[in-house]
C-alpha positions as CSV (number, residue, x, y, z in Angstrom):
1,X,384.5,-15.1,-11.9
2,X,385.8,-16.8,-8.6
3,X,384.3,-15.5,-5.6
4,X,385.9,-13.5,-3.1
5,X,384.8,-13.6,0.9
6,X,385.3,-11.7,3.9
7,X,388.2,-13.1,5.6
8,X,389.9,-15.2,3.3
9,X,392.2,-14.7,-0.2
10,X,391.2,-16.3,-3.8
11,X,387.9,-18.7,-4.6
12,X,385.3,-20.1,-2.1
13,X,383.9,-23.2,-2.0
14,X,380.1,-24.2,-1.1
15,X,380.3,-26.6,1.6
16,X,377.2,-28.9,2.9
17,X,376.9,-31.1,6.0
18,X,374.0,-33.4,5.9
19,X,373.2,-35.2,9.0
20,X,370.3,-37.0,11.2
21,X,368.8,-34.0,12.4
22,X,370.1,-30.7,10.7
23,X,371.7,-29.7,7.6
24,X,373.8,-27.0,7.2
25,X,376.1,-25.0,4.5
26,X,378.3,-22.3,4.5
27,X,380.9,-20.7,2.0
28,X,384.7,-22.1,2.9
29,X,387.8,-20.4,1.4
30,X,390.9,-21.9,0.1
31,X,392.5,-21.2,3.7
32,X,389.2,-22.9,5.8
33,X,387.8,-19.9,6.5
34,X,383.7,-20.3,7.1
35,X,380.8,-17.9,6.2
36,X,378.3,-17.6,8.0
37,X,376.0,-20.8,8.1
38,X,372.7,-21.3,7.4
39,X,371.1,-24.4,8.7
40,X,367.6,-26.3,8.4
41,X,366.2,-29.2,10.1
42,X,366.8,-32.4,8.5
43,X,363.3,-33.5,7.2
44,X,364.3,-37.1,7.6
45,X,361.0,-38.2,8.2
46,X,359.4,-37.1,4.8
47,X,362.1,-39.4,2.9
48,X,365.3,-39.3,0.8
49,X,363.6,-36.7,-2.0
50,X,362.9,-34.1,0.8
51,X,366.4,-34.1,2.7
52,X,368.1,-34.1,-1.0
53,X,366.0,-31.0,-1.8
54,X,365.9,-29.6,1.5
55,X,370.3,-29.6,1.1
56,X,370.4,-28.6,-2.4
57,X,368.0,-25.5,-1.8
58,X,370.6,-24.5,1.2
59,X,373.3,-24.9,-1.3
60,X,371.8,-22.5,-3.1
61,X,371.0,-19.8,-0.8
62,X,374.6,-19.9,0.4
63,X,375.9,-19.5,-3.3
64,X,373.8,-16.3,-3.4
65,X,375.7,-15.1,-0.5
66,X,379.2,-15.2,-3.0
67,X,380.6,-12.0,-4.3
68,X,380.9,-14.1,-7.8
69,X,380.2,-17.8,-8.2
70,X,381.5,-20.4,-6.3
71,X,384.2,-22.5,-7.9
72,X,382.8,-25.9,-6.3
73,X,380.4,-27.7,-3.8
74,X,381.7,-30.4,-0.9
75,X,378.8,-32.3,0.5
76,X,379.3,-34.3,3.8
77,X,376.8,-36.6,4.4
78,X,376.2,-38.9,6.5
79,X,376.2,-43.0,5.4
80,X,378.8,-44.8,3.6
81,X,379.4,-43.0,-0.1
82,X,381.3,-44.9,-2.8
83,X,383.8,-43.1,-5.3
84,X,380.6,-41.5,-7.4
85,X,378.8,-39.7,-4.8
86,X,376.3,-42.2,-4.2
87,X,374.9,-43.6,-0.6
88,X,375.8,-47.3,-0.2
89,X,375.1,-47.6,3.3
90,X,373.0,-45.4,6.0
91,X,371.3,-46.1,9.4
92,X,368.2,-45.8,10.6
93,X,368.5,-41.9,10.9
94,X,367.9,-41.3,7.7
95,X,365.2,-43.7,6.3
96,X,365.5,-44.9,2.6
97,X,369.2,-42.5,2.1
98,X,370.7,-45.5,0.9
99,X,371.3,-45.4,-3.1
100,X,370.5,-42.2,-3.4
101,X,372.9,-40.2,-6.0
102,X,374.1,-37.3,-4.1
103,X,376.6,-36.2,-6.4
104,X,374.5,-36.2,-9.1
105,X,371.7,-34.4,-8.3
106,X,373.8,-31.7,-6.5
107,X,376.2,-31.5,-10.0
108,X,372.5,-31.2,-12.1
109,X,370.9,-28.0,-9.6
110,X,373.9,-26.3,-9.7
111,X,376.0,-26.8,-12.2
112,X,379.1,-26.6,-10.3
113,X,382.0,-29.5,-9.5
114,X,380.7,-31.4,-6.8
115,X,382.9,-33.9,-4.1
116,X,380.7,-36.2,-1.9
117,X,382.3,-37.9,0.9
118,X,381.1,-39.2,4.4
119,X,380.5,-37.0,7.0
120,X,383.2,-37.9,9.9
121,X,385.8,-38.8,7.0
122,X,385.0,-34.5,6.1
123,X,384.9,-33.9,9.2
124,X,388.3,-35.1,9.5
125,X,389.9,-33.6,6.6
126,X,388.8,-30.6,8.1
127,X,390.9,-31.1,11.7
128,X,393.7,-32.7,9.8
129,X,394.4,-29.6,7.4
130,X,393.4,-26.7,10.0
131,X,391.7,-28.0,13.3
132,X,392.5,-29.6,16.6
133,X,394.7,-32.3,13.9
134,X,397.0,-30.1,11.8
135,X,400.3,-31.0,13.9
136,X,400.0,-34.4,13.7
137,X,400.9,-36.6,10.9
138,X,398.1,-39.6,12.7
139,X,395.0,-38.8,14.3
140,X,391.4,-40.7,15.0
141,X,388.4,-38.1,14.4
142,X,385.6,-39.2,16.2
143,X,381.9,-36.9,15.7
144,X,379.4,-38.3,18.5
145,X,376.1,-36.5,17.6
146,X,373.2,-38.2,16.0
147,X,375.1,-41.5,15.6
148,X,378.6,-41.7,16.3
149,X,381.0,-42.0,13.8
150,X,385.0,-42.1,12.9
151,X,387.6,-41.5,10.6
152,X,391.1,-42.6,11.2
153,X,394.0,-39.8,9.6
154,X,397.3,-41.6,8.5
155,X,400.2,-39.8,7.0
156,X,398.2,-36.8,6.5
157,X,395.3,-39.0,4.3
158,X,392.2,-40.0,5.4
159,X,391.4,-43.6,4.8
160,X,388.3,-44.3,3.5
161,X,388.6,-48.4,3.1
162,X,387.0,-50.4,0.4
163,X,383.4,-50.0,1.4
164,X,383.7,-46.4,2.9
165,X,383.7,-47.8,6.8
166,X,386.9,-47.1,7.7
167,X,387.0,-45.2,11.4
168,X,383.4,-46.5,12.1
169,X,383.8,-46.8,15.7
170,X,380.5,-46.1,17.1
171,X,380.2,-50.1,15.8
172,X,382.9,-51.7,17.4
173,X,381.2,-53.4,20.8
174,X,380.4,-51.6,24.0
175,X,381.9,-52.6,27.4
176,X,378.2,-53.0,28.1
177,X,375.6,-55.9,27.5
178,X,372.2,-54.6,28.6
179,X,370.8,-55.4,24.9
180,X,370.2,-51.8,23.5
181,X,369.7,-51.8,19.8
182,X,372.0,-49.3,17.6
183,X,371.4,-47.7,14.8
184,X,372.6,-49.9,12.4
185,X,370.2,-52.9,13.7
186,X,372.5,-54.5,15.6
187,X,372.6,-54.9,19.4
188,X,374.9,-52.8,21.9
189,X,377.5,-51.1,20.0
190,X,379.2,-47.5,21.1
191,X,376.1,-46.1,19.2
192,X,373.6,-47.5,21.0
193,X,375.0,-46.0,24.4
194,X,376.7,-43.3,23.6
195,X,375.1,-41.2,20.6
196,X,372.4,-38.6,21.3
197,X,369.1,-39.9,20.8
198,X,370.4,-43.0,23.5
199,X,371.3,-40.8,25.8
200,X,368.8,-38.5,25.9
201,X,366.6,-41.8,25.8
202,X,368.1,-43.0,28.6
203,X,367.5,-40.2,31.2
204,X,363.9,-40.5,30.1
205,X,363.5,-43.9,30.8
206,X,365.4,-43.6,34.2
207,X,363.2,-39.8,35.0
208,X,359.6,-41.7,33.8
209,X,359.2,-39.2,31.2
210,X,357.4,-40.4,28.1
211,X,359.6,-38.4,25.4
212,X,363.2,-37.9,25.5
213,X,364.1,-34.8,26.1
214,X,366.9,-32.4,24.1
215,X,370.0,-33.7,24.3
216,X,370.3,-29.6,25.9
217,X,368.2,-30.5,28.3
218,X,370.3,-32.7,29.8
219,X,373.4,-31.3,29.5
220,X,371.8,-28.3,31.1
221,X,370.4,-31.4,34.2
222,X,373.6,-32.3,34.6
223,X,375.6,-29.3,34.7
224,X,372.8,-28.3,37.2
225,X,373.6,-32.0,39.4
226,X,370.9,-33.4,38.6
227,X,372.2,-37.2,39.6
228,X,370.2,-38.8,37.2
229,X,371.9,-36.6,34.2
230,X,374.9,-37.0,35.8
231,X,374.6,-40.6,35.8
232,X,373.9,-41.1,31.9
233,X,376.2,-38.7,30.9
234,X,379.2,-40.7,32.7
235,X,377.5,-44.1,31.5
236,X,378.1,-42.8,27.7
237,X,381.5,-41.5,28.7
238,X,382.4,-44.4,29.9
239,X,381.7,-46.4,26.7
240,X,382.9,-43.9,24.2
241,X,385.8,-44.0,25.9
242,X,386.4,-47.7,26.4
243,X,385.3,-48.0,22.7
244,X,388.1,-45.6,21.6
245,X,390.4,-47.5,23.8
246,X,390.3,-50.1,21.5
247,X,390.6,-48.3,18.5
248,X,393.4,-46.4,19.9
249,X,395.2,-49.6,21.0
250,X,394.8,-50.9,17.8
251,X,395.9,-47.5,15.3
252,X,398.6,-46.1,18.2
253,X,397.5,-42.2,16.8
254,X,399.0,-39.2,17.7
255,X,395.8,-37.2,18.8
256,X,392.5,-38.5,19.3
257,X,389.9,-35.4,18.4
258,X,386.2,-35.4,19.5
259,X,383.4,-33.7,18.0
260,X,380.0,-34.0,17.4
261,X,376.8,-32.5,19.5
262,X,377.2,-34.7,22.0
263,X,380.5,-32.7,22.8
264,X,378.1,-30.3,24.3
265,X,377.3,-32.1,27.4
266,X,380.3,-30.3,28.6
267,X,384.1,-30.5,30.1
268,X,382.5,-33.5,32.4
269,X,381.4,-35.8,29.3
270,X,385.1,-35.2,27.4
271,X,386.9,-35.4,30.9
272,X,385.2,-39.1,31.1
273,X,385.8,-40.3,28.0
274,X,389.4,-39.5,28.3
275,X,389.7,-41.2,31.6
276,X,388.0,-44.0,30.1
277,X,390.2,-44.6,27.3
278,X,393.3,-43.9,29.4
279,X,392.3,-46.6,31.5
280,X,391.9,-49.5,29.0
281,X,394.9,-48.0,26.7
282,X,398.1,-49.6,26.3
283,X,401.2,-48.5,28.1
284,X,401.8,-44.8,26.2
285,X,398.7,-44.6,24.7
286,X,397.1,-44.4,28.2
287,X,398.6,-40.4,27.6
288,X,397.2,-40.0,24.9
289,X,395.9,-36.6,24.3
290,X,392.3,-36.1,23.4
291,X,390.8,-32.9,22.1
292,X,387.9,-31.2,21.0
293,X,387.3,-30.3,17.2
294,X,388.7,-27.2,16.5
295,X,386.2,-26.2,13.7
296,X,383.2,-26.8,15.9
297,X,379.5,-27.0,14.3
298,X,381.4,-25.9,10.8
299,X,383.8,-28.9,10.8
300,X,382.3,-31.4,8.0
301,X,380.7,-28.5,6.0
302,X,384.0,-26.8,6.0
303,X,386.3,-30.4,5.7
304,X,383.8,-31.3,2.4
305,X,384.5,-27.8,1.1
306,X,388.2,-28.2,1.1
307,X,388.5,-31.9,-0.5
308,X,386.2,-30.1,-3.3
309,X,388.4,-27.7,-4.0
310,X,392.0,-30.4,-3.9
311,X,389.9,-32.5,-6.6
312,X,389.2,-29.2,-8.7
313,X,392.9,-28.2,-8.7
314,X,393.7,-32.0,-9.5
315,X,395.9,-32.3,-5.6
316,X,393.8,-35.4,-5.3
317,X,391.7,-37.8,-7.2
318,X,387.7,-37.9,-6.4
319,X,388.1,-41.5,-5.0
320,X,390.9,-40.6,-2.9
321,X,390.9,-38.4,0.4
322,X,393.9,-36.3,0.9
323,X,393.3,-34.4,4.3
324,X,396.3,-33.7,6.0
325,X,399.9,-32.0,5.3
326,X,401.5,-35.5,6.6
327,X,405.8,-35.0,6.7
């Protein structure tokens, strides 16, 4: 029997967002409409096994929330994930997530048709069919949290590209060179200035406190004028923005929409990065309007959920992401 949820018509959809630091799942209905969530801290440190079983289990406790069974399970995660459901590529963040079978083990504990995809690129299908997205036919999603990360939205599609990387701009260079390592190994990218964990790292270092604080913390510093928070929080503004400058100069979108954790350091963080990017934009991109994810802490959960139910009712293929209404 489809399941039927408060708020929204016909089947729901279990929807899963695995990321660096917390996982969380929800049922989505066939219009995006989000359940409540449940969420759990990522146990990255304990290895692959534990985060897998640490998001299935969630899964599950979020199916027992359905009136009747859910008709499928999205799963945004992040790392690069081929066709299959299978890791091909992850950071840092979570240690040893590379080749592990997502899909799989999520199809075997709950017996249900399951779509993995990439975090950002669900976070995007989630803006492009019914967030900050859905009235333009090209956008570029950007989710700044953990690590940073990017989808680009063409035509109403999300493009994945042939190794899963497409949109990755938290890896295109920063407009900085002070040698900080990213994420990914290499030396000052976006990432590495502009993610959470840097720049919560940052006002440590620069405050002489040995661990870095919540990224809260600061936010809360800087709201407060605290010159110090104010000071990091324009520095990763700055290159964000320059960053998706030269995305934007390159892809010409309609909308550039920014999510992600690191959203929360407030109107003063998003107000930078758009100034920054206006700044080293092309003429009529340097208008270019950026906003904030619509779908909030629910967007990849809820983005996953809805490409699982498109492959169920055969709208798209599993290999292919189909986001947007497009014209």
């Amino acid at each position: 029997m489809a399941a039927a949820m408060a708020g929204t018509d016909g089947p729901v959809t279990i929807g899963v967002d695995i990321g660096g630091t917390k996982i969380a799942a929800a049922l989505v209905g066939v219009d995006g409409a989000v359940g409540p969530l449940r969420r759990v801290p990522t146990p990255a440190a304990e290895g692959a096994a534990a985060v897998l079983a640490a998001a299935i289990d969630l899964a599950r406790q979020v199916g027992r929330d359905a009136a009747g069974t859910p008709v499928a399970c999205g799963v945004g995660t992040a790392g690069a994930v081929d066709p299959a459901g299978r890791v091909t590529h992850a950071t840092d963040t979570l240690p040893g997530w590379r080749g592990t079978d997502v899909r799989a083990a999520f199809t075997a504990a709950l017996g249900l048709p399951v779509v993995v995809c990439n975090d950002v690129h669900a976070m995007a299908a989630g803006e492009a069919w019914c967030g900050a997205a859905a009235d333009a036919r090209d956008a570029l999603v950007v989710a700044a949290g953990t690590g940073i990360g990017g989808a680009i939205v063409v035509g109403g599609e999300v493009l994945v590209g042939r190794h899963g990387f497409a949109g990755s701009v938290g890896h295109l260079p920063a407009a900085r060179h002070l040698g900080r390592r990213c994420g990914c190994g290499a030396v000052d990218h976006v990432e590495a200035y502009a993610a959470g964990p840097a720049i919560a790292a940052e006002y440590a270092a620069r405050t002489g406190r040995g661990a870095a604080p919540p990224l809260e913390e600061v936010a809360a510093a800087a709201a407060g004028g605290d010159p110090v928070a104010v000071e990091v929080t324009e520095l990763a503004a700055q290159v964000l923005g320059a960053g998706l400058a030269t995305a934007a100069n390159l892809l010409d979108p309609e909308v550039v929409v920014l999510g992600g954790g690191v959203v929360g350091l407030g109107d003063r963080f998003v107000a930078g990065v758009r100034a920054a990017l206006h700044a080293a934009a092309l003429p009529g991109i340097d208008r270019l309007p950026v906003r904030t994810a619509r779908l909030g802490n629910a967007a990849v959960l809820a983005g996953a959920a809805l490409l699982a139910g498109r492959v169920l009712t055969g709208r798209i293929s599993a290999g292919r992401i189909s986001a947007g209404r497009g014209r």
